[in-house]
Z-matrix of the N, CA and C atoms (Angstrom, degrees):
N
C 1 1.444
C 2 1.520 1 109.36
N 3 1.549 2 145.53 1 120.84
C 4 1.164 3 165.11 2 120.22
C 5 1.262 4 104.95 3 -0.97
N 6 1.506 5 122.61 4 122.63
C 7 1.529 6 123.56 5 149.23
C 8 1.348 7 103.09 6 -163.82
N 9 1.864 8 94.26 7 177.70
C 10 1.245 9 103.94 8 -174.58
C 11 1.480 10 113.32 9 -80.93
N 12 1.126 11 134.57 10 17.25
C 13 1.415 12 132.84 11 155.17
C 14 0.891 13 150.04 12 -4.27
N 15 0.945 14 151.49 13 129.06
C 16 1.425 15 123.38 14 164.76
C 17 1.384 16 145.11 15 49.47
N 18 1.883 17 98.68 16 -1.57
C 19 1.224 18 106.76 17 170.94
C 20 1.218 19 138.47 18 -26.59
N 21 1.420 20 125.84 19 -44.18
C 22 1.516 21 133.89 20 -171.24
C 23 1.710 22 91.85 21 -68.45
N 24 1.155 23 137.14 22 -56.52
C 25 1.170 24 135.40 23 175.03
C 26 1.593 25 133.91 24 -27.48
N 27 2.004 26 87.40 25 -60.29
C 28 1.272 27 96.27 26 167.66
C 29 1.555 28 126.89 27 -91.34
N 30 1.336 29 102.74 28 6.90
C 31 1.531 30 98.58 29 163.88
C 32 1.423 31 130.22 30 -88.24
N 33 1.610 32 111.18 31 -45.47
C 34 1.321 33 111.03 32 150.59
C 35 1.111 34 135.74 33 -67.15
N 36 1.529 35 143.76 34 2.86
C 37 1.265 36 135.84 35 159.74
C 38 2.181 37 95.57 36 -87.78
N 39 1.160 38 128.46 37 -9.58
C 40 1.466 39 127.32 38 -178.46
C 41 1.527 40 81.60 39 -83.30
N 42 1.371 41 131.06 40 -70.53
C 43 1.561 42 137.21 41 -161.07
C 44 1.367 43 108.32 42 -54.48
N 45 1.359 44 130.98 43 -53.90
C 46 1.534 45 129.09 44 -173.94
C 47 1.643 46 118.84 45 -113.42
N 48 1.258 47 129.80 46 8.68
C 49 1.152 48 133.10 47 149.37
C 50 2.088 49 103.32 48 -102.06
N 51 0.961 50 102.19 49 -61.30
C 52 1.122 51 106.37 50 -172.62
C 53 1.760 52 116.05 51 -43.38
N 54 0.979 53 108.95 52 -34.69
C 55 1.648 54 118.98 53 153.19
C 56 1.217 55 127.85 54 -63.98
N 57 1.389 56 119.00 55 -46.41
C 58 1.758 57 105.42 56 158.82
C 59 1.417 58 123.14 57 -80.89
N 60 1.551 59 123.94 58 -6.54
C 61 1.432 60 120.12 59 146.57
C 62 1.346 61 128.39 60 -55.85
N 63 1.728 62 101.89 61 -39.94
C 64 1.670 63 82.36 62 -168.37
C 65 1.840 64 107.08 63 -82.37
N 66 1.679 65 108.90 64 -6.57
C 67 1.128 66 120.52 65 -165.75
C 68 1.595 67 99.22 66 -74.61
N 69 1.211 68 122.87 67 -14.23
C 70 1.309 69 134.35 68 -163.69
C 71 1.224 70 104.96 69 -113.60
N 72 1.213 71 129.07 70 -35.14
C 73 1.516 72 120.18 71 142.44
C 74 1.144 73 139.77 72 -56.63
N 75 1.296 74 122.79 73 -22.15
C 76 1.721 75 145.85 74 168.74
C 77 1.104 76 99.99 75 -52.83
N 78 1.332 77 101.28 76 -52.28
C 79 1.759 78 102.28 77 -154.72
C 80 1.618 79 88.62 78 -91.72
N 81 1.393 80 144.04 79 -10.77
C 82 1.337 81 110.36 80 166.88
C 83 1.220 82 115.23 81 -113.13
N 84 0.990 83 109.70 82 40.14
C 85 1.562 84 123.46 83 141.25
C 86 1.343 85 121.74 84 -114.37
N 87 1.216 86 125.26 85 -7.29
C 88 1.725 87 113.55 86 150.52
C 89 1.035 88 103.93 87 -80.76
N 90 1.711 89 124.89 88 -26.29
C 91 1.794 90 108.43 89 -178.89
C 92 1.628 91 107.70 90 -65.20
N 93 1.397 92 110.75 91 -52.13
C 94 1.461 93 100.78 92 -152.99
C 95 1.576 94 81.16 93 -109.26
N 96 0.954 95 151.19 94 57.99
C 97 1.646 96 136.43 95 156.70
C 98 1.369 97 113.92 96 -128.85
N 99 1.143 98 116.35 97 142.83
C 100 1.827 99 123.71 98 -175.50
C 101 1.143 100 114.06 99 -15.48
N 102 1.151 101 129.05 100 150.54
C 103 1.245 102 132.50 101 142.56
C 104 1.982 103 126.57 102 107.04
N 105 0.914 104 175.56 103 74.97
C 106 1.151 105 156.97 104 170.88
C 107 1.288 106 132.72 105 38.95
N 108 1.359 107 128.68 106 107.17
C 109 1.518 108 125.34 107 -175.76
C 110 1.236 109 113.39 108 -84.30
N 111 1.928 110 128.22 109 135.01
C 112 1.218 111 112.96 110 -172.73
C 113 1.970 112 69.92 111 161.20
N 114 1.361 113 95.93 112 129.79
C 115 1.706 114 118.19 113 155.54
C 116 1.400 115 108.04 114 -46.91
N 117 1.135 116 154.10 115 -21.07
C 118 1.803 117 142.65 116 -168.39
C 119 1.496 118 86.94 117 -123.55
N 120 1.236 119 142.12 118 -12.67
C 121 1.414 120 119.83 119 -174.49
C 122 1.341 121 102.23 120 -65.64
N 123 1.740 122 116.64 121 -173.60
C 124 1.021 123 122.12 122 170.33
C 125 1.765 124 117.61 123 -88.54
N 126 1.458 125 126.86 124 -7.32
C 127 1.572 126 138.03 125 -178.64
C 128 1.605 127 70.18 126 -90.23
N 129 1.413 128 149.21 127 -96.88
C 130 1.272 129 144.63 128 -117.31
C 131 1.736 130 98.49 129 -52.22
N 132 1.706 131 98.94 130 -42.58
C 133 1.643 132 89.26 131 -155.96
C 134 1.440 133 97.67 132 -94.08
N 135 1.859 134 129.31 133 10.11
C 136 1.349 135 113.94 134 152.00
C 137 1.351 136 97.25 135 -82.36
N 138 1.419 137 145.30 136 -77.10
C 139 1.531 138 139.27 137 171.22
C 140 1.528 139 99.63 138 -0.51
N 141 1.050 140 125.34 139 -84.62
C 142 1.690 141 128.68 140 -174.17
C 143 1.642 142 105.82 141 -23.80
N 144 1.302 143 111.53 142 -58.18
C 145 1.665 144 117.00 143 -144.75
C 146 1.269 145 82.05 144 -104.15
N 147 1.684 146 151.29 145 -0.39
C 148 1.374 147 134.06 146 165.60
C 149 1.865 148 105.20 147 -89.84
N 150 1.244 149 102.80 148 4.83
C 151 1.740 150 82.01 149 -175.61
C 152 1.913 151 112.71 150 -77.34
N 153 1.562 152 95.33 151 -47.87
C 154 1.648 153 108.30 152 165.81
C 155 1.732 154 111.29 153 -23.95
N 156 1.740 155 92.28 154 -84.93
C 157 1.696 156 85.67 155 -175.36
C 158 1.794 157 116.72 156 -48.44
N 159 0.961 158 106.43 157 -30.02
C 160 1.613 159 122.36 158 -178.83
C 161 1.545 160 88.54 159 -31.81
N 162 1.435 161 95.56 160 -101.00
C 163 1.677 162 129.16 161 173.25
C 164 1.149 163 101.56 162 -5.71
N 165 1.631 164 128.60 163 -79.84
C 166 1.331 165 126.96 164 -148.17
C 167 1.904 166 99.19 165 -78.29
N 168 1.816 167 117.80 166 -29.42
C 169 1.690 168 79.60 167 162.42
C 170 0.694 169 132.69 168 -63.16
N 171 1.348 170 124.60 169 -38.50
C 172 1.741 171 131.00 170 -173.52
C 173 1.061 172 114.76 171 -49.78
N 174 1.856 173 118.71 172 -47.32
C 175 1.306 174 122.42 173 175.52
C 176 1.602 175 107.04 174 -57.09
N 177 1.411 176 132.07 175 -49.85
C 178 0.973 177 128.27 176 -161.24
C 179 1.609 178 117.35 177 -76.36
N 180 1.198 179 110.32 178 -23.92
C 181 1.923 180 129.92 179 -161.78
C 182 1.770 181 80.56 180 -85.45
N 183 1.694 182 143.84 181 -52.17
C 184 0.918 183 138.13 182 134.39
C 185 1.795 184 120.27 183 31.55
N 186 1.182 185 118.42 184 -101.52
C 187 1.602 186 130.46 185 156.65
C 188 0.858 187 94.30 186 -8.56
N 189 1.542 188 139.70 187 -90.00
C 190 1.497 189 141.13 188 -163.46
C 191 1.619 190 137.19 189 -23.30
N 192 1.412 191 86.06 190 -15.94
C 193 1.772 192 98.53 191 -168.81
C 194 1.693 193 85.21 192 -103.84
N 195 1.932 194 97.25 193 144.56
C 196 1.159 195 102.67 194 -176.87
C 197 1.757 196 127.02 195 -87.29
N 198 1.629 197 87.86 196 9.28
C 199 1.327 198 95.69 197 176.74
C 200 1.620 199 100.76 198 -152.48
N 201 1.915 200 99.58 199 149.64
C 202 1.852 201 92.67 200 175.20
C 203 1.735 202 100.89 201 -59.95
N 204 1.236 203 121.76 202 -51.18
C 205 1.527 204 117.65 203 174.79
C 206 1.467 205 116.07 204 -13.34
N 207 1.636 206 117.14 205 -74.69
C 208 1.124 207 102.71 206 -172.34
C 209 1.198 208 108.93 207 -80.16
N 210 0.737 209 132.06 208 -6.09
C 211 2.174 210 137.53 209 174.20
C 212 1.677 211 94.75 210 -43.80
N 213 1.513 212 97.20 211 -66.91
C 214 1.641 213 103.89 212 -176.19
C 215 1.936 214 129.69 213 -52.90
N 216 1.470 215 72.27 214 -31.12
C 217 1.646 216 91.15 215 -166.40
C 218 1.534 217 105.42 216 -79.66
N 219 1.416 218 123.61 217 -46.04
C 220 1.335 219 143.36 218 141.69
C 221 1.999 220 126.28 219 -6.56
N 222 1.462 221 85.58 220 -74.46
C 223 1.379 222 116.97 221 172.07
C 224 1.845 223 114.43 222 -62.10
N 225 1.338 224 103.00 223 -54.36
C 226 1.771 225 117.15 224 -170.19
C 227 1.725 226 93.58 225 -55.13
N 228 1.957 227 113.46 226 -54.36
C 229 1.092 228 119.01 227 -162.72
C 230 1.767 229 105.53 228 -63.76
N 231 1.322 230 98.74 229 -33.37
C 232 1.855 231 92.85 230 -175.87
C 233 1.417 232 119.47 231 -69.65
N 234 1.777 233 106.92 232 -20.13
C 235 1.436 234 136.10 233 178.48
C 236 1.298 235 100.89 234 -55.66
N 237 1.635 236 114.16 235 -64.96
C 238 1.417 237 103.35 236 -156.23
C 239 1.685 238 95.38 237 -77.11
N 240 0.964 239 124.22 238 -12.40
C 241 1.720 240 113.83 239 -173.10
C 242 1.469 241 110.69 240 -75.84
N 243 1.058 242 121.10 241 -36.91
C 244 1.598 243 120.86 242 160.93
C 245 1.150 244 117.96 243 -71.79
N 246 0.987 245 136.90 244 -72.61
C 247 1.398 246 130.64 245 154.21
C 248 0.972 247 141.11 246 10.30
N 249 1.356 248 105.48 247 -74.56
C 250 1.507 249 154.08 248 162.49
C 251 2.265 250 97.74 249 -48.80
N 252 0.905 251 113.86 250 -37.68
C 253 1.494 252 113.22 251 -156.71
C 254 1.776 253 84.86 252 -85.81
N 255 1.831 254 108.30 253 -60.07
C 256 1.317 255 91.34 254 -155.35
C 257 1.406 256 103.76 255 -83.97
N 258 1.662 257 133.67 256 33.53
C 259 1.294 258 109.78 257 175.59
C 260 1.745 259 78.13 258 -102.10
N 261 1.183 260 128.20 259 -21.63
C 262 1.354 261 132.05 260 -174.58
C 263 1.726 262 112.40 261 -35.41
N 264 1.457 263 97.47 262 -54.66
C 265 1.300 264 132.76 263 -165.45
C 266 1.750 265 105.07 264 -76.40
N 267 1.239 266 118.15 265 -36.40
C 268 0.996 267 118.32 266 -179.57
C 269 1.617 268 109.75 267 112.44
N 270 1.176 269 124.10 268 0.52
C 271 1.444 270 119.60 269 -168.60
C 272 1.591 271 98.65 270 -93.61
N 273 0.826 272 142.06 271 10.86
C 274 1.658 273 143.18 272 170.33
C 275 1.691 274 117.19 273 -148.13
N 276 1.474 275 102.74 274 119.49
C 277 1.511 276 104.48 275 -179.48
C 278 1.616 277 105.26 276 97.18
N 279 1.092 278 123.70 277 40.81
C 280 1.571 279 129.81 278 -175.97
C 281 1.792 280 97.06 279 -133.66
């Protein structure tokens, strides 16, 4: 069931997790997506211009959870799985 709940909850875990998710998705899609890594390529400056839309689903898909609780808990867990993959890989923390 949908409500206005808990909003403050689920807005800031969309605003400050949801930003280092999509930031963590950015970057693994310049790791593992076509093309050459480098700010002027053509992957850097789609990477660049995919973080925005990123952000605002996350922020928006957000609402959906019936509590800010699991918003956070949700979000933290998807956090460390990306995260978690590209330090795996070596692309973060080298």
């Amino acid at each position: 069931m949908l409500s206005s709940k808990n909003w403050i909850g689920k807005a800031s875990a969309g605003v400050i997790l949801g930003f280092v998710l999509a930031l963590g998705l950015c970057g693994a899609f310049a790791r593992f997506g076509p093309g050459a890594i480098g700010f002027f390529s053509a992957q850097g400056q789609v990477t660049m211009w995919l973080m925005a839309p990123l952000w605002a689903g996350i922020l928006s898909f957000c609402f959906l959870f019936q509590t800010g609780l699991r918003a956070w808990g949700w979000l933290g867990l998807a956090n460390l799985c990306v995260w978690g993959l590209l330090y795996a890989v070596g692309f973060v923390g080298s």
